[in-house]
C-alpha positions in Angstrom: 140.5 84.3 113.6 137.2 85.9 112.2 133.8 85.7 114.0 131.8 82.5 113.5 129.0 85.0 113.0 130.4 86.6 110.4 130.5 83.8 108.1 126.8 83.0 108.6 124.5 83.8 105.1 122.8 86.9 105.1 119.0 87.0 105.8 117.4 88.8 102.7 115.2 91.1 104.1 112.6 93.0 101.4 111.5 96.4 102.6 108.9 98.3 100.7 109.8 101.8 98.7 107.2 104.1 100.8 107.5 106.8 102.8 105.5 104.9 106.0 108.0 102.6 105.8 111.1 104.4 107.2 110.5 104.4 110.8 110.5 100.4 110.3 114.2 100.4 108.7 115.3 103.0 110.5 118.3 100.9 113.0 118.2 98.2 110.2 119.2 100.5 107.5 122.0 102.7 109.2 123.5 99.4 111.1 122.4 101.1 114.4 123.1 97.8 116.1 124.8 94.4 114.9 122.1 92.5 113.1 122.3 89.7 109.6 120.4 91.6 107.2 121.1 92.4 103.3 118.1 95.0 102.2 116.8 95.3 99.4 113.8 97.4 98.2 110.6 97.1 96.0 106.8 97.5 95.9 104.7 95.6 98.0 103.1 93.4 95.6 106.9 92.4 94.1 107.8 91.6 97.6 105.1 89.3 98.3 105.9 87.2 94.6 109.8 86.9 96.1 109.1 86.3 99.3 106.6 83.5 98.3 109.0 82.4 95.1 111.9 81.7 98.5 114.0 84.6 96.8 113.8 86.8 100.1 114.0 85.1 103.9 111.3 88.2 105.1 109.7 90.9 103.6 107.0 93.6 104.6 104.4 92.7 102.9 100.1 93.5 102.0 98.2 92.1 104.9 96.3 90.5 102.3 99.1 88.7 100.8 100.3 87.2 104.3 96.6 86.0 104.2 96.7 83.8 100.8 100.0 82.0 102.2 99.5 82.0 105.5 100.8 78.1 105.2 104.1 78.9 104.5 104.3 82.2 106.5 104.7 83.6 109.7 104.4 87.0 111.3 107.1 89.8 113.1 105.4 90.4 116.3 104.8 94.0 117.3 105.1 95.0 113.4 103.5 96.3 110.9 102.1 99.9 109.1 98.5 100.4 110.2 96.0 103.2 110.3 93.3 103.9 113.2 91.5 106.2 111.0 92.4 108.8 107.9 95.4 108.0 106.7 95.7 109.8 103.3 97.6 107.6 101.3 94.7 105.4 100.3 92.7 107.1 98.4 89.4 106.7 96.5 89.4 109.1 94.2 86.0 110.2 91.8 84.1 112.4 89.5 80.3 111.3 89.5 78.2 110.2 91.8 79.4 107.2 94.2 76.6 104.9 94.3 76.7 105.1 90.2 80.3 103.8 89.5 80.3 101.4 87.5 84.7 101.5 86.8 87.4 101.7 89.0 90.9 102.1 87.9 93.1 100.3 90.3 97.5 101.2 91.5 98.0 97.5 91.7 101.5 98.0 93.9 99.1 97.2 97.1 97.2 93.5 96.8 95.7 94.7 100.4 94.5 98.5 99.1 92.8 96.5 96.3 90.9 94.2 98.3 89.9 96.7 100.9 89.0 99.1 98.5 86.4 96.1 97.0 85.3 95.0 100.6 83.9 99.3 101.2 82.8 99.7 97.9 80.3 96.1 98.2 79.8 96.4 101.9 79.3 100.5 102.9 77.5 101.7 98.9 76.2 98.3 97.8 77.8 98.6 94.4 80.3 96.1 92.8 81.7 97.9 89.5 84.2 96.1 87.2 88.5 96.6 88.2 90.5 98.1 85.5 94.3 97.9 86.4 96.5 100.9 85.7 99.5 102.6 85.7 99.3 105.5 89.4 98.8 108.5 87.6 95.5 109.7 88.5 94.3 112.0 85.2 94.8 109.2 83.0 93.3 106.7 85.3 90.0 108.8 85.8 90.0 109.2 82.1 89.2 105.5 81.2 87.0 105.0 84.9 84.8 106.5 86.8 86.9 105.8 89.6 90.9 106.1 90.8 92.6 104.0 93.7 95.7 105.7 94.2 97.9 104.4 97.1 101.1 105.1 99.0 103.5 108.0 97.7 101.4 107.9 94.6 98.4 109.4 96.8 100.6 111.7 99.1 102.9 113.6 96.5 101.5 113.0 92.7 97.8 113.6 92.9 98.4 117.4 93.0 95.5 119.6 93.1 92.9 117.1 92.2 89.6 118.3 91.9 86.5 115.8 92.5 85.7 113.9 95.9 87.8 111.1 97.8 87.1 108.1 100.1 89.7 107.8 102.2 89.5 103.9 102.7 91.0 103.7 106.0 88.6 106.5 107.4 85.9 104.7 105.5 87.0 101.2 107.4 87.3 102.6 110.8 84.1 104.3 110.6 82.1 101.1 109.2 84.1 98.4 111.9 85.4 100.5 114.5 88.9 98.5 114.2 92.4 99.9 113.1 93.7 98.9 109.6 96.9 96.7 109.3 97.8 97.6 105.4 101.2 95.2 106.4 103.5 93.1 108.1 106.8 91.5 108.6 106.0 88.5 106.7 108.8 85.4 106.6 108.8 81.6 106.3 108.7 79.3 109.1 112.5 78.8 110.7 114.0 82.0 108.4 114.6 83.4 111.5 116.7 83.5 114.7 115.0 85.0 117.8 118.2 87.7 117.2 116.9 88.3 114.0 113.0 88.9 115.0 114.3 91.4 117.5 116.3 92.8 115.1 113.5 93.9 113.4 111.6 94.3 116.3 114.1 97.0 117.7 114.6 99.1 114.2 111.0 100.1 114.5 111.7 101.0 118.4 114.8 103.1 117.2 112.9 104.4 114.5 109.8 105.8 116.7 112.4 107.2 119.6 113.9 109.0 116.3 111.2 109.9 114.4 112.0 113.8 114.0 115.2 112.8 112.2 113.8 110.0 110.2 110.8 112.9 109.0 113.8 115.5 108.5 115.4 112.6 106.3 112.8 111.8 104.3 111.7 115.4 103.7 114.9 116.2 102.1 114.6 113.3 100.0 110.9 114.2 98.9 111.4 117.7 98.6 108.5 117.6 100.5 107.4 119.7 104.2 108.9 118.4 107.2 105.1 118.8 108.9 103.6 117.5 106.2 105.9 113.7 106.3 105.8 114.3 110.6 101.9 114.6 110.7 101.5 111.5 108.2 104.2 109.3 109.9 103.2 110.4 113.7 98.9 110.8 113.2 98.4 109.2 110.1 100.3 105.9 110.5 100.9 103.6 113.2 103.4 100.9 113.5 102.7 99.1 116.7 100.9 95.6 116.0 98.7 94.9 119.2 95.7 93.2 120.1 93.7 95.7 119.0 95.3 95.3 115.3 95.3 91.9 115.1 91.2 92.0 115.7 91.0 94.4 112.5 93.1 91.9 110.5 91.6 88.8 111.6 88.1 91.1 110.7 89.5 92.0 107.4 90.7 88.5 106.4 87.0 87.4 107.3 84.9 90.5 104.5 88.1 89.2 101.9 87.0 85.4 102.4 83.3 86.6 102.5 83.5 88.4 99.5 85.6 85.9 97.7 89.1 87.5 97.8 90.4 84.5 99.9 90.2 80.6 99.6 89.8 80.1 103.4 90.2 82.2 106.4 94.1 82.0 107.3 95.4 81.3 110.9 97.6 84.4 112.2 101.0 82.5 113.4 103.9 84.6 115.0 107.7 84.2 115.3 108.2 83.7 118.6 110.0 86.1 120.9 111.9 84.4 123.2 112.8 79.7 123.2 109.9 77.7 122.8 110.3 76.9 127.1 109.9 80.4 127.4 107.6 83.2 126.6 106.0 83.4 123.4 104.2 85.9 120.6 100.3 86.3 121.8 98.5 83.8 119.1 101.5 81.8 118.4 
């Protein structure tokens, strides 16, 4: 007789199509440990829509986009792909000078990149130019604006030798709040998961970190790209540890999106919990 367990309905899990995400799916991806998880793969800003639309259980998705359904949604505890400084995949790209940009041409596959990249621009140069959305390719983009956000894999690998100057956004948000950056989360609805299934997750991004040389060798074969290059970006670069620290520069960044009219209302931060409701549970819960 088969095992109870294995008749249970998959949890669709939505993982985004970046390089910073690997370390995340790392023991979920290569069934490292027994977990109840079909993957699939997309953008971030696709995510969010099927996540929302009930057509995935969990996703990873924009900080920001956790924010406008916060309702509905819960966070992965001790999750997420943040930045505590430079992190050279979010990138401000332009060719005049900044305080007279009066265009920028947006990658709309990050919702959070997009609002952040508003929130530096209004808050750290006082300007507040008109948002052009675009296709990633950076020579096209700074044809028809005087700026470029180009985000992700976009920025890392297809910018090539760009000429002009660059704000890198999380620098930039560091240096103006003195917080870390939380570009996104394990996002899911209320009761999607089992505790199993939050430490599921919970323990890919363990096994993922313990491994990290062999997830960087990995992903620099399948880039083509340097093996120092993808270990300094997924080592210095990013972070994907979600603690206290982190959840202040979300809960700061929700508050400059609401300020500056990119949210409704400012959304509660609720966590799966990590062990029964008797027991111990996720800090904010």
């Amino acid at each position: 007789m088969s095992d109870p367990k294995d008749l249970s309905p998959k949890r669709k899990l939505g993982a985004v199509s970046f390089l910073n995400t690997k370390p995340l799916i790392y023991g979920l991806e290569r069934n490292l440990f027994p977990h109840n998880f079909e993957i699939t793969k997309a953008i971030p800003s696709s995510l969010a829509v099927e996540l929302t639309a009930g057509r995935l259980d969990v996703a990873l998705v924009p900080s920001i986009a956790y924010a406008k359904n916060s309702p509905s949604l819960r966070i992965v505890p001790e999750c997420g792909i943040i930045a505590h400084g430079a992190v050279d995949s979010i990138r401000l790209y332009f060719n005049k000078d900044l305080r007279s940009i009066r265009t920028v041409a947006l990658d709309i596959s990050s919702m959070t990149s997009v609002v952040l990249t508003k929130i530096i621009l209004a808050e750290r140069y006082e300007i507040k130019p008109q948002f052009i959305a675009s296709e990633p390719d950076l020579k096209k983009m700074l044809s028809i604006a005087d700026a470029a956000l180009m985000i992700g894999d976009n920025a890392l690998f297809k910018t090539g030798s760009a000429s002009g100057n660059y704000l890198d956004l999380a620098e930039e948000w560091f240096d103006m709040t003195g917080l870390p950056f939380v570009f996104a989360v394990w996002a899911g609805r209320p009761g999607a998961l089992s505790l199993d299934d939050t430490q599921a997750i919970i323990s890919s991004k363990n096994l993922g970190l313990d491994n990290i040389d062999e997830v960087c060798r990995a992903a620099a074969e399948e880039y083509g790209a340097e093996f120092g290059l993808v270990k300094r970006y997924l080592t210095e670069n990013i972070q994907f540890d979600l603690g206290e620290r982190e959840i202040a520069g979300m809960s700061h960044y929700f508050e400059l999106a609401f300020y500056h009219g990119a949210l409704e209302y400012l959304p509660a931060l609720n966590f799966y919990p990590l062990e029964a409701a008797t027991g111990k549970s996720s800090p904010q819960d």
